[in-house]
C-alpha positions as CSV (number, residue, x, y, z in Angstrom):
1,X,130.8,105.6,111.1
2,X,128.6,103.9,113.6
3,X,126.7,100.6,112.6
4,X,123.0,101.5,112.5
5,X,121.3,98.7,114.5
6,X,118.5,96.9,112.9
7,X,114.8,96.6,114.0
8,X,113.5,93.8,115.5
9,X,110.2,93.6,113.8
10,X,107.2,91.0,113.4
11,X,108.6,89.6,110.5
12,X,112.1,89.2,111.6
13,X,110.6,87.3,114.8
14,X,109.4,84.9,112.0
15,X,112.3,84.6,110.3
16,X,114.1,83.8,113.4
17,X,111.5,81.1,114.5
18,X,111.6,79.3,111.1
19,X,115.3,79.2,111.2
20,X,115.8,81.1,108.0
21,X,119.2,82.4,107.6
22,X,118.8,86.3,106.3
23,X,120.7,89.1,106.0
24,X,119.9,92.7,107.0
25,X,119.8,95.6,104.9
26,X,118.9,99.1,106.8
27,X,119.0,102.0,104.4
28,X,118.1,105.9,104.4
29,X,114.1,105.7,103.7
30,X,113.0,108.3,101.6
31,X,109.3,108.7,101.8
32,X,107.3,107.9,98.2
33,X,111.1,106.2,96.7
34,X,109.6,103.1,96.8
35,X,111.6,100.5,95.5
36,X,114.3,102.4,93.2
37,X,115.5,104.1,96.8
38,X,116.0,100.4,98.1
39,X,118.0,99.0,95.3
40,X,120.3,102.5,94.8
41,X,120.9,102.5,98.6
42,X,122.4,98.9,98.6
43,X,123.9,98.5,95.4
44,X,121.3,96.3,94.1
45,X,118.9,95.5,91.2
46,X,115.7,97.1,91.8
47,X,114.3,93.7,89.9
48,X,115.4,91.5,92.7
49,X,114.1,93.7,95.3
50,X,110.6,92.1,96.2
51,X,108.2,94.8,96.9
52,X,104.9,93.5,99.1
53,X,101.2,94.6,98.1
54,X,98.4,94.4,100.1
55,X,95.1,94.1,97.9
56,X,92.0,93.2,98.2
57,X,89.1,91.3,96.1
58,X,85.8,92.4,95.3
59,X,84.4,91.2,98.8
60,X,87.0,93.2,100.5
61,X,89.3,90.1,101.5
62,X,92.7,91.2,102.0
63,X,96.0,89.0,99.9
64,X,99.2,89.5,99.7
65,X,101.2,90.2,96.6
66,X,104.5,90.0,96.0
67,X,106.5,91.7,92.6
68,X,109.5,92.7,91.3
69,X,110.3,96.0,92.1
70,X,110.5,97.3,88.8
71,X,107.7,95.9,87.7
72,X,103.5,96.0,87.9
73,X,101.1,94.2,88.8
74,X,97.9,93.4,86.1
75,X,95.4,93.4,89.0
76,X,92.6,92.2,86.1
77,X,95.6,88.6,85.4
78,X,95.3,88.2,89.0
79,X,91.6,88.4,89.8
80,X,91.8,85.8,86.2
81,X,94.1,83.3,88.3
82,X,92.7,83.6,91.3
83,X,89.4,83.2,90.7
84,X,88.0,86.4,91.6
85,X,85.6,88.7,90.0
86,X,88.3,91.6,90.4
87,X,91.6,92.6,92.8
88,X,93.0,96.4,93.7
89,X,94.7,97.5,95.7
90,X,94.3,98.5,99.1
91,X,94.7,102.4,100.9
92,X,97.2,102.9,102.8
93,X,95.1,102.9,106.1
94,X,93.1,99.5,105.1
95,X,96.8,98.1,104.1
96,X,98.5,99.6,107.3
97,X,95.2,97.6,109.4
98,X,95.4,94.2,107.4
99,X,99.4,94.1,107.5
100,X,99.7,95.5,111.0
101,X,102.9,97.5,109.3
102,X,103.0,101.0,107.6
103,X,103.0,101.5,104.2
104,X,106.5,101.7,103.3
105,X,107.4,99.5,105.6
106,X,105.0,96.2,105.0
107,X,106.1,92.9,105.1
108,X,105.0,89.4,103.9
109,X,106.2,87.7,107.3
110,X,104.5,88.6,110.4
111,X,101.5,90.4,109.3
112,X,98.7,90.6,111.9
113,X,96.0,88.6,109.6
114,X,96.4,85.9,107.9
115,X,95.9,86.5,104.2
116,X,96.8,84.2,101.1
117,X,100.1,85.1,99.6
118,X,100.8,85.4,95.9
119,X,104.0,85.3,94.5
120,X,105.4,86.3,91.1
121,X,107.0,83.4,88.8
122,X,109.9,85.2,87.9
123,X,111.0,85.7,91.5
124,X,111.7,82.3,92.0
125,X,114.4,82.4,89.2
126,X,116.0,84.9,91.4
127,X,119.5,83.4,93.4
128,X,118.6,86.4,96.2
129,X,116.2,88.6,97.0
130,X,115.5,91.5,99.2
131,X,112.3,91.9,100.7
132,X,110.8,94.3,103.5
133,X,111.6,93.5,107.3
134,X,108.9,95.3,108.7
135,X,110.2,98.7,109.0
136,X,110.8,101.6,106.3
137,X,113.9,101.5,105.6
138,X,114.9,98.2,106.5
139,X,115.2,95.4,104.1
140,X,116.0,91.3,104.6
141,X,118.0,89.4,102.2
142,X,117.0,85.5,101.5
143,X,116.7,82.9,98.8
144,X,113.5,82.5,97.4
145,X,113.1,79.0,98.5
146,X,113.2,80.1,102.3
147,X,110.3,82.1,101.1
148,X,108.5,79.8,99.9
149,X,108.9,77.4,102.5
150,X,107.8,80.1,105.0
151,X,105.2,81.5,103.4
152,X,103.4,78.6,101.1
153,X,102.9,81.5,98.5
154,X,100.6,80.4,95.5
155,X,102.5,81.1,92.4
156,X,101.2,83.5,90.0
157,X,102.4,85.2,86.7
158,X,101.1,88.9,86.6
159,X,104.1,91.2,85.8
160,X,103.5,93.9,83.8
C-alpha cells in the first residue's frame, strides 16, 4: 500500500518554524464525520482529538476555540469568561475567511488573522493530542505544552 504523503499546510509551516516535534496523521475525510471519523480512522479517543472552532462575539470579532472532540462548547460560559456580552459560532464562509482554511479542515496554527485562542482545561491533562493540520483529512499529533507555547491560548473551562 503506498504511503499517502502529507500536506504541507499553513499550520505545519508553523509547526516547523517553532521547532515543535509533531507527528502526522492523514486519514480518509468523510464530509460532516467530524471528529468521531478522526478518532475511528487512527485508532484513537475521539476525547483527545482537539477539534478547532471559529466563533465570534457580539461585535463580530472572530476567536478561536479549542474542545474535546466529544464534547460541547457552552458558548453562554465562554461569553461569561471572556468578558463578552455573548459568543456563537461562526458560518462556514465567515469561518473559512477568518481561518483562511475550510471548514473541515481548520486549524489553530497558521490561520490568516490573528484571533485570541481559547483553550479547554481538560486538554491540558491530556499526554497527546491530535489536532487539525490544515487540511480535511489530515491531523497533527503533539503534547499540549507545544501548544501552548505556540499558541499562548487563554485557558478556559466550557465543556459541555
Amino acid at each position: 500500500m503506498a504511503k499517502v504523503k502529507s500536506p504541507v499546510t499553513a499550520a505545519i509551516r508553523v509547526l516547523r518554524q517553532e521547532k515543535v516535534s509533531f507527528g502526522e496523521h492523514p486519514y480518509t475525510y468523510e464530509e460532516k464525520g467530524g471528529t468521531a471519523v478522526s478518532a475511528r480512522e487512527l485508532g484513537v479517543a475521539e476525547h483527545s482529538v482537539v477539534k478547532t472552532l471559529i466563533m465570534e462575539d457580539e461585535t463580530k470579532a472572530p476567536l478561536i476555540v479549542l474542545m474535546h472532540g466529544d464534547r460541547q462548547v457552552s458558548t453562554k460560559e465562554l461569553a461569561r469568561q471572556i468578558g463578552a456580552k455573548s459568543v456563537a459560532p461562526c458560518t462556514p464562509d465567515t469561518a473559512n475567511r477568518h481561518s483562511g482554511y475550510m471548514v473541515g479542515g481548520t486549524s489553530p496554527f497558521g490561520t490568516r488573522k490573528q484571533m485570541p485562542v481559547y483553550l479547554e482545561e481538560g486538554i491540558l491533562e491530556l499526554p497527546l493530542i491530535y489536532i487539525n493540520g490544515g487540511s480535511r483529512g489530515f491531523l497533527v499529533s503533539l503534547t499540549p505544552a507545544e501548544l501552548v507555547r505556540v499558541l499562548k491560548p487563554t485557558v478556559v473551562t466550557v465543556a459541555i
